[in-house]
MDTraj code that builds the backbone (N, CA, C; nanometers):
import mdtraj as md
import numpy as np

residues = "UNK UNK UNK UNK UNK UNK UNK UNK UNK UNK UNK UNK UNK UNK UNK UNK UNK UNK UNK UNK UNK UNK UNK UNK UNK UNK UNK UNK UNK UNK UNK UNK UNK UNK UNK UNK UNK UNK UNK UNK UNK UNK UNK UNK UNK UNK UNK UNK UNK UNK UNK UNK UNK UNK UNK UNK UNK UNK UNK UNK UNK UNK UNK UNK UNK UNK UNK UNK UNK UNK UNK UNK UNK UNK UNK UNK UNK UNK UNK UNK UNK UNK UNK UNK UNK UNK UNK UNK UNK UNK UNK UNK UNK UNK UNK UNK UNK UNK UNK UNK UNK UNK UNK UNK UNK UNK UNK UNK UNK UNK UNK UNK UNK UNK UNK UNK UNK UNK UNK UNK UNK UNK UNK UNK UNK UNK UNK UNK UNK UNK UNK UNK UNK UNK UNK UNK UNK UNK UNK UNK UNK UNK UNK UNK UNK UNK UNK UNK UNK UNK UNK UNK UNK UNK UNK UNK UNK UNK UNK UNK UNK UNK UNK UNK UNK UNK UNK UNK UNK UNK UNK UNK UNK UNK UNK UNK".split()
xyz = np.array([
    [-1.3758, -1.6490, 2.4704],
    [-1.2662, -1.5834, 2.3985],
    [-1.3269, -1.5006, 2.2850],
    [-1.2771, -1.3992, 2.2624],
    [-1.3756, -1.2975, 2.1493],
    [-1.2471, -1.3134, 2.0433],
    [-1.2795, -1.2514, 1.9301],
    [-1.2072, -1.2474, 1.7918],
    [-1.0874, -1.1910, 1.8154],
    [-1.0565, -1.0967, 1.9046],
    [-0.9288, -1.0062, 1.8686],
    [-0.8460, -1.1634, 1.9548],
    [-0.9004, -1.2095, 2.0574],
    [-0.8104, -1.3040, 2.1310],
    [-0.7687, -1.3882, 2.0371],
    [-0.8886, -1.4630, 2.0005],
    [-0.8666, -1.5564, 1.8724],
    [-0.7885, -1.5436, 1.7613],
    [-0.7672, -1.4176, 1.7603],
    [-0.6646, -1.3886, 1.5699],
    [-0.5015, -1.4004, 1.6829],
    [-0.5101, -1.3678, 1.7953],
    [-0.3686, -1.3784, 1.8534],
    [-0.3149, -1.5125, 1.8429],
    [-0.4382, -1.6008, 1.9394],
    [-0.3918, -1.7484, 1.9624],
    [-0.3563, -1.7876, 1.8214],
    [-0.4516, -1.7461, 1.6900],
    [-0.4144, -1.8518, 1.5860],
    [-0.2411, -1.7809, 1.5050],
    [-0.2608, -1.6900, 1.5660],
    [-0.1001, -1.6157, 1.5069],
    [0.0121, -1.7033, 1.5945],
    [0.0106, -1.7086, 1.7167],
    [0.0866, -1.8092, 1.8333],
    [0.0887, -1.9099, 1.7720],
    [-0.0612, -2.0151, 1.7278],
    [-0.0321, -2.1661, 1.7544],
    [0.0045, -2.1866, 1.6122],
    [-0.0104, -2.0520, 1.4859],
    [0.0958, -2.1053, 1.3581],
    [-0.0709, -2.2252, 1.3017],
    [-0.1637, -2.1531, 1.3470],
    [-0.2713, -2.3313, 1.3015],
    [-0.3543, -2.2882, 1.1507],
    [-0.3076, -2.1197, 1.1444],
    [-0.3710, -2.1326, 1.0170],
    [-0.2859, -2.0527, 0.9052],
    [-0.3065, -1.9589, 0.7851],
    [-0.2142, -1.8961, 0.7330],
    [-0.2663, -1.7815, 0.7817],
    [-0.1473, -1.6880, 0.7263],
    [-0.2325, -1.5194, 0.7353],
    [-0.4088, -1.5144, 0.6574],
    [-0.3663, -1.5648, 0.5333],
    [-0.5097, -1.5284, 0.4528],
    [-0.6283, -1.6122, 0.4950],
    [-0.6186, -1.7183, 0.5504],
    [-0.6889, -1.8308, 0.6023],
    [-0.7249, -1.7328, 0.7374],
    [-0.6789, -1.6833, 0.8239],
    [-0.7278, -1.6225, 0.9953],
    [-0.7943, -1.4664, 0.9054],
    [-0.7541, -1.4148, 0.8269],
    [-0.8394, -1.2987, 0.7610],
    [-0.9761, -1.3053, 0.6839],
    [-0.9498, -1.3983, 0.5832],
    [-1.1385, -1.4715, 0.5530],
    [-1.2203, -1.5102, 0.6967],
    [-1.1356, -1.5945, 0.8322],
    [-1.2315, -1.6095, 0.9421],
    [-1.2897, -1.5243, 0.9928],
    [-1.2198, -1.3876, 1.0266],
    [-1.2578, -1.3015, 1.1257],
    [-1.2801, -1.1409, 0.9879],
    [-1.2661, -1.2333, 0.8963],
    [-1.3224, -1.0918, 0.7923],
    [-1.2594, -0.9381, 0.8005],
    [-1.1325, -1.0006, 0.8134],
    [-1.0262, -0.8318, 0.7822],
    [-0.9552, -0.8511, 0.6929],
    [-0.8807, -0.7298, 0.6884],
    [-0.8090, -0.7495, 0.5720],
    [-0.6557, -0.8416, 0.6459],
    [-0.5885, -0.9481, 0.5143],
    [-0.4327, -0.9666, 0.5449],
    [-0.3624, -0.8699, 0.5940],
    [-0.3411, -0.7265, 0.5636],
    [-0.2458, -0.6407, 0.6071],
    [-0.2830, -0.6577, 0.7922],
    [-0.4147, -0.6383, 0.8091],
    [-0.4457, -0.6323, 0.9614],
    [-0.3882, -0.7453, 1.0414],
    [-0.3584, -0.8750, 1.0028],
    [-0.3625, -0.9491, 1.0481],
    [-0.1895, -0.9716, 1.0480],
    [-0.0995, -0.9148, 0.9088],
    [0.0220, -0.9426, 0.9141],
    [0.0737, -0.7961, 1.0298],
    [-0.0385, -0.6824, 1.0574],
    [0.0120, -0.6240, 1.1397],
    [0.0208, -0.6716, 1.2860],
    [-0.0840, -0.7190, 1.3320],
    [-0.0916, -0.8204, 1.4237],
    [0.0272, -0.8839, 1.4596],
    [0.0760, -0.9673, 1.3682],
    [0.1599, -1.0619, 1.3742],
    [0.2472, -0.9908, 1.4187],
    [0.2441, -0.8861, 1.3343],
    [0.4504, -0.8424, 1.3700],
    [0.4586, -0.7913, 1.5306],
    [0.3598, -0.7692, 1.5837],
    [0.3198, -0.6953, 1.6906],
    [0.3481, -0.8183, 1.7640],
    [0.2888, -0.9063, 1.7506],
    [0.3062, -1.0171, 1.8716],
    [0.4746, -1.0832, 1.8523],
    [0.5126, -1.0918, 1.7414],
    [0.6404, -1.1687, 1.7486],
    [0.7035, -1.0433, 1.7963],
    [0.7147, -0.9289, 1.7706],
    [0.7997, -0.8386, 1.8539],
    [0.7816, -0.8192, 2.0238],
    [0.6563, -0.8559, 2.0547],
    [0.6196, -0.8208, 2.1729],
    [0.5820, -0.7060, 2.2117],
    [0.5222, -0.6554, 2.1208],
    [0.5309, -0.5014, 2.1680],
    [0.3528, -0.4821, 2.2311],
    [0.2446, -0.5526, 2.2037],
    [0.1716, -0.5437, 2.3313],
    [0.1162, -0.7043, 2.3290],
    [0.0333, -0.6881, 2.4353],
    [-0.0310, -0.8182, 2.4667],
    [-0.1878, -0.8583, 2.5274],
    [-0.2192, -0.7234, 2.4812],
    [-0.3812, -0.6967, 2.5142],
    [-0.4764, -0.6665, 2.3944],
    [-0.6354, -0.7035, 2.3934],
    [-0.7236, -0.6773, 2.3064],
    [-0.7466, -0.5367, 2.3011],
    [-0.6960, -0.4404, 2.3975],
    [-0.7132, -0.2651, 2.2870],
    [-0.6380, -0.2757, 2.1870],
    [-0.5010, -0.3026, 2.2255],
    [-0.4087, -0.2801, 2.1666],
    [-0.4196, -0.2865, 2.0352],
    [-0.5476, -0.4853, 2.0314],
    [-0.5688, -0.4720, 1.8871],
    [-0.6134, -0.4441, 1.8283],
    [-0.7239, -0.3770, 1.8860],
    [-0.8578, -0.3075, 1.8121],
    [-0.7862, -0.1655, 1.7574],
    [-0.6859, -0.1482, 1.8390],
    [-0.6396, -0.0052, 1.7811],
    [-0.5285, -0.0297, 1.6665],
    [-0.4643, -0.1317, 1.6434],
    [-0.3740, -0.1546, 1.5525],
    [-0.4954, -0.1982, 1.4454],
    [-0.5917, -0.2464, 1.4553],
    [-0.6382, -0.3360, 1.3332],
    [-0.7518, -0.1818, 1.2945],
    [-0.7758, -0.0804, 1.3820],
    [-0.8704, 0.0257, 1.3144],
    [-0.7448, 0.1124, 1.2159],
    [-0.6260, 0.1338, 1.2869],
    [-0.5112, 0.1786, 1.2229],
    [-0.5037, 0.1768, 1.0867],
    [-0.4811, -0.0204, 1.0807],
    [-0.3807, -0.0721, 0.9454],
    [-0.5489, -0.0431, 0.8638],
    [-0.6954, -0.0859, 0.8789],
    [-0.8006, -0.0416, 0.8067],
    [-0.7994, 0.0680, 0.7462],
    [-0.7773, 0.1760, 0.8941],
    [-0.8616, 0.3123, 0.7610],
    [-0.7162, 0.3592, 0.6819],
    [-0.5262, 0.3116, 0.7077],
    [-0.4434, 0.3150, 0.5729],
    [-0.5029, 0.2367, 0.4621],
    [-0.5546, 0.1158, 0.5161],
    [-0.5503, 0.0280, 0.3760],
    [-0.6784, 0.1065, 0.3356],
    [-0.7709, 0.1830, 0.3776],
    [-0.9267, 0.2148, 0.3100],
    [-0.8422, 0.3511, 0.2563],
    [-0.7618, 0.4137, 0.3045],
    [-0.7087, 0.5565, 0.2154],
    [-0.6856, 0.5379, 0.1228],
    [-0.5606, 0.4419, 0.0845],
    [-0.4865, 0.3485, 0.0135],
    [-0.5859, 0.3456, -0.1566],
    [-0.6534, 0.2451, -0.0959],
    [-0.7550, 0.2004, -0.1709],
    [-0.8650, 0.3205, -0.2446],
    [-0.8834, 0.4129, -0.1740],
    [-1.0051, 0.5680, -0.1978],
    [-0.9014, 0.6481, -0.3057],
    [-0.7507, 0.6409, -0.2629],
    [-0.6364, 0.7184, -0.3321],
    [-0.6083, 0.6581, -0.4604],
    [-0.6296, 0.4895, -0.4557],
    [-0.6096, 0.4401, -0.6158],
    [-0.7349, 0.4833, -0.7200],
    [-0.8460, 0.4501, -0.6311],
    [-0.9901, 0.4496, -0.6959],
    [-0.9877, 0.6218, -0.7773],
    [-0.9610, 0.6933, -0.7405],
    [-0.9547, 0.8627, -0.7548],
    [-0.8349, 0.8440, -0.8757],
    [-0.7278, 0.7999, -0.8372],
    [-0.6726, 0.8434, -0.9447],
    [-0.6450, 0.7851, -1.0937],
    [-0.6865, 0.6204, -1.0735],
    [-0.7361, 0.5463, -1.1730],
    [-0.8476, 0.6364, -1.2846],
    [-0.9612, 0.6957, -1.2338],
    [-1.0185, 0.7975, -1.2367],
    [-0.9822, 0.9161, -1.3603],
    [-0.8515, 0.9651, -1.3207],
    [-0.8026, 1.0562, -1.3740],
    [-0.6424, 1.0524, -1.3376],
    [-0.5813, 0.9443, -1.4309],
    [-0.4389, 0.9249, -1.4197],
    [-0.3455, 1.0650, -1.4385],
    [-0.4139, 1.1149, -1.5450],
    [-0.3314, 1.2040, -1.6067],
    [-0.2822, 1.3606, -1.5228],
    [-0.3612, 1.3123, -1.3828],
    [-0.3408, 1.4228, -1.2863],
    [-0.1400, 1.4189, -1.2617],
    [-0.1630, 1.2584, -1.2535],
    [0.0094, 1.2394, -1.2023],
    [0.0995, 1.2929, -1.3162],
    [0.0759, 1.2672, -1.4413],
    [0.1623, 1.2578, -1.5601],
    [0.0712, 1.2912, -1.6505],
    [0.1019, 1.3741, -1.7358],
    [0.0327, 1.3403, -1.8943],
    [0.0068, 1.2930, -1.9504],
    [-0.0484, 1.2260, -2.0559],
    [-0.0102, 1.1129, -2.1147],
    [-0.0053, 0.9707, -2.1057],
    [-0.0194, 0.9069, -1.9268],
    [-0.0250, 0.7912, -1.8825],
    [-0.1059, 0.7313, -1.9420],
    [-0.1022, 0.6239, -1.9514],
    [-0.2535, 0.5022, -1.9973],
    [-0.2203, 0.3938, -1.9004],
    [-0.3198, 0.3882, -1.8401],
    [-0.3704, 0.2352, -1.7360],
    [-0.3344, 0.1310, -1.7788],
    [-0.2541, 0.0473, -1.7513],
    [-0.2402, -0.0792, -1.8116],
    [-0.2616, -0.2204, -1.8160],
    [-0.3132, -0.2269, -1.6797],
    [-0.3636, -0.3091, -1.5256],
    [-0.5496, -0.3605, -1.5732],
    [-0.5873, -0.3078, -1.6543],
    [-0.7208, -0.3461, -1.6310],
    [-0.7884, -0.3134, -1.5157],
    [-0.7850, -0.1580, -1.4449],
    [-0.7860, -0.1480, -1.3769],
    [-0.7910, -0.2072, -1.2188],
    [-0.7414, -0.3379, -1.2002],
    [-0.7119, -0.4245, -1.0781],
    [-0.5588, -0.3906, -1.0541],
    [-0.5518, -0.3881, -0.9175],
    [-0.3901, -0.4278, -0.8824],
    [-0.3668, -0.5922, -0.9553],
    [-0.2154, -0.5688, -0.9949],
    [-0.1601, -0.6902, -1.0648],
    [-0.0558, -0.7266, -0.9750],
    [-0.0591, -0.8636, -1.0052],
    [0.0088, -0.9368, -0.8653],
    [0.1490, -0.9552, -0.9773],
    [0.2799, -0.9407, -0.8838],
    [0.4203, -1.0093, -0.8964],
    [0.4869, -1.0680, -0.8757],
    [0.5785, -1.1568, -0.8688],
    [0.6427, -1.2175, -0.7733],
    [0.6448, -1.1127, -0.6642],
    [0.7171, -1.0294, -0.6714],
    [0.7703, -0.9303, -0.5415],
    [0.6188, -0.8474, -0.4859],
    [0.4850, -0.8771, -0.5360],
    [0.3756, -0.8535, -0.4357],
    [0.2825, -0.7700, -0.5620],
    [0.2091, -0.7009, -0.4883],
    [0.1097, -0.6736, -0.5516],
    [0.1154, -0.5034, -0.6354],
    [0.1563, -0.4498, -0.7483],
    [0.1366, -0.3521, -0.8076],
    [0.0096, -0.2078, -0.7626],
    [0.0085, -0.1445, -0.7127],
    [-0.1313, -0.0592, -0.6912],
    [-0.1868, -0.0082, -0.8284],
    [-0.0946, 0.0811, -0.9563],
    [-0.1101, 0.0904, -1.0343],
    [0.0102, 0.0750, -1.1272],
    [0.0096, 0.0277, -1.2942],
    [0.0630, -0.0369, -1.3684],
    [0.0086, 0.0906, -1.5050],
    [0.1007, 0.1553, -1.5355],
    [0.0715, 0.2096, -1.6434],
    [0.1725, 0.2494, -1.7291],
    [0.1497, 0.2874, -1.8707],
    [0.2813, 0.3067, -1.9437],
    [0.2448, 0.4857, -2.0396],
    [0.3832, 0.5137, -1.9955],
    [0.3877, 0.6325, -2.0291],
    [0.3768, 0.7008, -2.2044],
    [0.4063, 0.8335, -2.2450],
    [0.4001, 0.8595, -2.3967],
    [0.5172, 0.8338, -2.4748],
    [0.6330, 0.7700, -2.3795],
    [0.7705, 0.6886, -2.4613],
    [0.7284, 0.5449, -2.4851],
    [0.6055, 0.4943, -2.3774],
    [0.6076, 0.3461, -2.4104],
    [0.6795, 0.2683, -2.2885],
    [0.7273, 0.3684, -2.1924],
    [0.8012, 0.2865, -2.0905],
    [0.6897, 0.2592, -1.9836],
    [0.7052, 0.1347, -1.9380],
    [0.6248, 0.0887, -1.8010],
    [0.6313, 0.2150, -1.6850],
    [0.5155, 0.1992, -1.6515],
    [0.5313, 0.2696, -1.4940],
    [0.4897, 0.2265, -1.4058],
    [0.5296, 0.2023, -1.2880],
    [0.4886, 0.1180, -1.1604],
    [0.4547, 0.2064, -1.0743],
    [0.3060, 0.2602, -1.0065],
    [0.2893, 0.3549, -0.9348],
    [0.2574, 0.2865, -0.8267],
    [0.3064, 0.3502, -0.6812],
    [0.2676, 0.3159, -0.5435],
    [0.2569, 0.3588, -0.5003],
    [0.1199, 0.3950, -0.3981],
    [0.0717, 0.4785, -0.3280],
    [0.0551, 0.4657, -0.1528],
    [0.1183, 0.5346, -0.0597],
    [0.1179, 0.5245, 0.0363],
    [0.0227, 0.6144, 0.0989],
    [-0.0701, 0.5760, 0.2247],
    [-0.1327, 0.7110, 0.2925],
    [-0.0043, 0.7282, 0.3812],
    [-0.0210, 0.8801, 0.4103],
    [0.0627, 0.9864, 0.4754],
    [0.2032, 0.9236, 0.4614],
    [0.3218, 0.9333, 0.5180],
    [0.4339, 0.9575, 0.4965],
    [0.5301, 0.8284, 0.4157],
    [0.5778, 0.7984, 0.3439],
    [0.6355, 0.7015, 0.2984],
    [0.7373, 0.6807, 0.3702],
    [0.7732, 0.5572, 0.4484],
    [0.8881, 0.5298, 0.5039],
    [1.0111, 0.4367, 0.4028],
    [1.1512, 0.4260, 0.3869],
    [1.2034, 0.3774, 0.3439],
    [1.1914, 0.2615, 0.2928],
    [1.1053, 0.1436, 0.3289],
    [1.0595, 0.0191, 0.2938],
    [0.9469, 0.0651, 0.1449],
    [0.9114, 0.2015, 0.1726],
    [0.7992, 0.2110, 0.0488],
    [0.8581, 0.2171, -0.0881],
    [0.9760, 0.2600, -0.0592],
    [1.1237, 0.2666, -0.1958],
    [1.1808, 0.1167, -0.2263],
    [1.2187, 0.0839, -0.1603],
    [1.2243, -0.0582, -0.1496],
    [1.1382, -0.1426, -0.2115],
    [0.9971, -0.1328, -0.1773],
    [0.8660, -0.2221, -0.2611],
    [0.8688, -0.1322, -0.3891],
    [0.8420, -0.0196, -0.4176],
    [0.8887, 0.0189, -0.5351],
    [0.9627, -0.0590, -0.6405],
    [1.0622, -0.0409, -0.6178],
    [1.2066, -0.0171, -0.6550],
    [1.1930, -0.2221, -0.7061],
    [1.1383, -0.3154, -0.5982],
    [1.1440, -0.4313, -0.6188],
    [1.0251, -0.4533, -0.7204],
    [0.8930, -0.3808, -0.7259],
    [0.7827, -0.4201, -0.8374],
    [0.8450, -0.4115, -0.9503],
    [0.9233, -0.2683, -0.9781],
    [1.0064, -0.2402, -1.1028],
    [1.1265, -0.3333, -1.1837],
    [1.1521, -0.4099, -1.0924],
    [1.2757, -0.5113, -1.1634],
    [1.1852, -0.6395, -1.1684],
    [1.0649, -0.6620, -1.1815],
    [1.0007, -0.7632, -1.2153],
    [0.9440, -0.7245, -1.3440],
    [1.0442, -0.5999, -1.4461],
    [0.9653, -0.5938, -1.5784],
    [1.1580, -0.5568, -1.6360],
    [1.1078, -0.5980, -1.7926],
    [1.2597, -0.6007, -1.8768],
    [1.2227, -0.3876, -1.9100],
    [1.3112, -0.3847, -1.9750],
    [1.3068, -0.2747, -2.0633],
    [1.3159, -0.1367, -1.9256],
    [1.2173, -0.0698, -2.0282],
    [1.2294, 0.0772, -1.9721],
    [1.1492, 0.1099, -1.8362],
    [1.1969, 0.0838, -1.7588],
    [1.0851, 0.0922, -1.6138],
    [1.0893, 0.2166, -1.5265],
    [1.0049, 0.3044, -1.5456],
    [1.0258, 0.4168, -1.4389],
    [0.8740, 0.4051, -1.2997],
    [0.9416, 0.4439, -1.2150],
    [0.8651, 0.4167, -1.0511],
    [0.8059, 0.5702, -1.0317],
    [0.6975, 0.5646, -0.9839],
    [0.6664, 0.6280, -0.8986],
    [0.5682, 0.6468, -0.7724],
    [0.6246, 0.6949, -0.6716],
    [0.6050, 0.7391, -0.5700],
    [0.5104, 0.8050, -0.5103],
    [0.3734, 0.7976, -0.4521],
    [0.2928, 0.8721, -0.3972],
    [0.2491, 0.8816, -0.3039],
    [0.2623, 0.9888, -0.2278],
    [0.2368, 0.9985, -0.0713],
    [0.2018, 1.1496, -0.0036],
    [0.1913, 1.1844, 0.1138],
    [0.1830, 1.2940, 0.1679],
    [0.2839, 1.3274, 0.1974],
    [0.4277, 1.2438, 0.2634],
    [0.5244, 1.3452, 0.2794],
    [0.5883, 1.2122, 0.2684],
    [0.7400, 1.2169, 0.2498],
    [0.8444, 1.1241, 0.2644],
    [0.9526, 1.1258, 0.3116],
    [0.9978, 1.0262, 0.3828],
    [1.1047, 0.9671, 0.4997],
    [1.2327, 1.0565, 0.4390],
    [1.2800, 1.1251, 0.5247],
    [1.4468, 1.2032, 0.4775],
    [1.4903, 1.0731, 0.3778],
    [1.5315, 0.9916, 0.4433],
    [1.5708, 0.8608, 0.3579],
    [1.5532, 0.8633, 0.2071],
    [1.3846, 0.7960, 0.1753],
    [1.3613, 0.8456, 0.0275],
    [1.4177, 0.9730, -0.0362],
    [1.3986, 1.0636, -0.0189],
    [1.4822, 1.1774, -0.0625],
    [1.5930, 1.1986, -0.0872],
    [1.7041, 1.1463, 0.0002],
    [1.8444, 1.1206, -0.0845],
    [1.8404, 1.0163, -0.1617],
    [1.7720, 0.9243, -0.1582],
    [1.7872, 0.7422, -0.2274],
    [1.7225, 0.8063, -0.3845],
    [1.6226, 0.8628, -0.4025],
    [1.5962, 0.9256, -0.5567],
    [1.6778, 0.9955, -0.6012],
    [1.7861, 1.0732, -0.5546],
    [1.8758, 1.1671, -0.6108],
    [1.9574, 1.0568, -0.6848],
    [1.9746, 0.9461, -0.6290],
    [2.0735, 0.8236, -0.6915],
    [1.9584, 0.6938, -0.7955],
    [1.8619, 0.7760, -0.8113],
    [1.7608, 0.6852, -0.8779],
    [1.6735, 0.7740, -0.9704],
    [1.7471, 0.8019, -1.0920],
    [1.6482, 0.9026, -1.1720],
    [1.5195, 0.8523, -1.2338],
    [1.5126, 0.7208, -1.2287],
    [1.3759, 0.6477, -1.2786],
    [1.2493, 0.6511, -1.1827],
    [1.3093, 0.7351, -1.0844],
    [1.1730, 0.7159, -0.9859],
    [1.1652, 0.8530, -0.9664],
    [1.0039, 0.9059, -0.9353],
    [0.9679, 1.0459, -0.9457],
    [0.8860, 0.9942, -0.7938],
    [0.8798, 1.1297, -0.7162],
    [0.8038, 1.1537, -0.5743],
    [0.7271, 1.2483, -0.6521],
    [0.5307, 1.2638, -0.6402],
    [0.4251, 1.2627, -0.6128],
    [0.3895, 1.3091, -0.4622],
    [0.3729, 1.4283, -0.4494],
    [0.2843, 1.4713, -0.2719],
    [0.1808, 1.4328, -0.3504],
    [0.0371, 1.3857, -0.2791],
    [-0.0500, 1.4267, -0.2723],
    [-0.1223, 1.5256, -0.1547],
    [-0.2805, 1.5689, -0.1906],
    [-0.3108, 1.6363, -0.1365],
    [-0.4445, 1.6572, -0.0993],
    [-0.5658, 1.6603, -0.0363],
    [-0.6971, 1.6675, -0.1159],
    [-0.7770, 1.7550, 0.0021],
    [-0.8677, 1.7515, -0.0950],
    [-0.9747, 1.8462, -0.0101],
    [-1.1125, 1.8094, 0.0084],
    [-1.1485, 1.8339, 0.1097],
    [-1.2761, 1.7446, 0.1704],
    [-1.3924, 1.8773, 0.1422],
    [-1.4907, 1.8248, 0.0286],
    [-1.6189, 1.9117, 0.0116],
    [-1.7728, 1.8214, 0.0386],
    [-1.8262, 1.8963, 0.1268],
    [-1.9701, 1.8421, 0.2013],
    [-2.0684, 1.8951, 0.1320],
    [-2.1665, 1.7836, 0.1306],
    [-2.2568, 1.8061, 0.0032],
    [-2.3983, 1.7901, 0.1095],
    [-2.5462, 1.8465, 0.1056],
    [-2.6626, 1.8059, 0.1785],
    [-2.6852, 1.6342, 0.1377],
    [-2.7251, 1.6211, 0.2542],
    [-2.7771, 1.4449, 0.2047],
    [-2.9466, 1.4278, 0.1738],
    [-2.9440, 1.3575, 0.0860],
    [-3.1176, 1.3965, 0.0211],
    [-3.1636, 1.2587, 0.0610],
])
top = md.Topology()
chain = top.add_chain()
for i, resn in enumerate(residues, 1):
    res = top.add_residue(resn, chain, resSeq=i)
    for name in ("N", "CA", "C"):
        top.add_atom(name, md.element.get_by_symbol(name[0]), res)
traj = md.Trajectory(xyz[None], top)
């Protein structure tokens, strides 16, 4: 039995947790909760399938991750004025994990979340839920390459949250 079989059976027999079958086979949780949803839906039942879902949910979560690192970097690309507030680590919430945590030149919190390529409606949603895990002045925002029709009317009824395109450009350097 090779690894991709093995992360199935232990998703089936329920014998370990998500984070427990991700330290074994050394991926990330997201890969493995993608997995999951895949098998309880049924939607395939073969080892491409998973090699191609688990290279998938990797190189989002490695964008993800390249997109915080960059703009941690240079916050002030998003907003003016921002200051980091996070110590630069994601900060954990009840409602999950923060990407970036910063507060603006009023002093109000900002909860930034960053999606690679298109934000689907659930990305407003995790938003929208990091933000009511703080009192006071909380404004959200949104970062992505393009976003779900959905998001787009749901901010017209949510002035605390701002949409962010990003965009970037790939420059090749000689290797020495």
């Amino acid at each position: 039995m090779n690894n991709k079989e093995e992360i199935i059976k232990l998703i089936k027999d329920r014998e370990l947790s998500t984070i427990e079958i991700a330290e074994k086979f050394q991926v990330t949780p997201e890969s493995v909760r993608a997995i999951k949803a895949h098998v309880t839906m049924g939607t395939y039942d073969n080892a491409t399938t998973t090699d191609e879902i688990i290279e998938a949910v990797e190189t989002t979560f490695g964008l993800e991750k390249d997109m915080q690192m960059a703009l941690r970097a240079n916050i002030s690309q998003l907003e003016k004025g921002l200051v980091i507030m996070d110590d630069n680590k994601e900060m954990v919430t009840d409602a999950g994990r923060i990407d970036i945590l910063a507060k603006d030149t009023q002093g109000n919190t900002v909860v930034i979340e960053l999606k690679a390529g298109k934000a689907r409606p659930e990305s407003l949603t995790q938003l929208l839920a990091y933000m009511g895990t703080f009192k006071g002045n909380v404004k959200g925002i949104l970062v992505a390459a393009d976003f779900h029709e959905k998001i787009l009317f749901a901010v017209k009824a949510t002035p605390n949250v701002t949409l962010k395109k990003y965009s970037f450009q790939f420059r090749f350097n000689d290797y020495k």
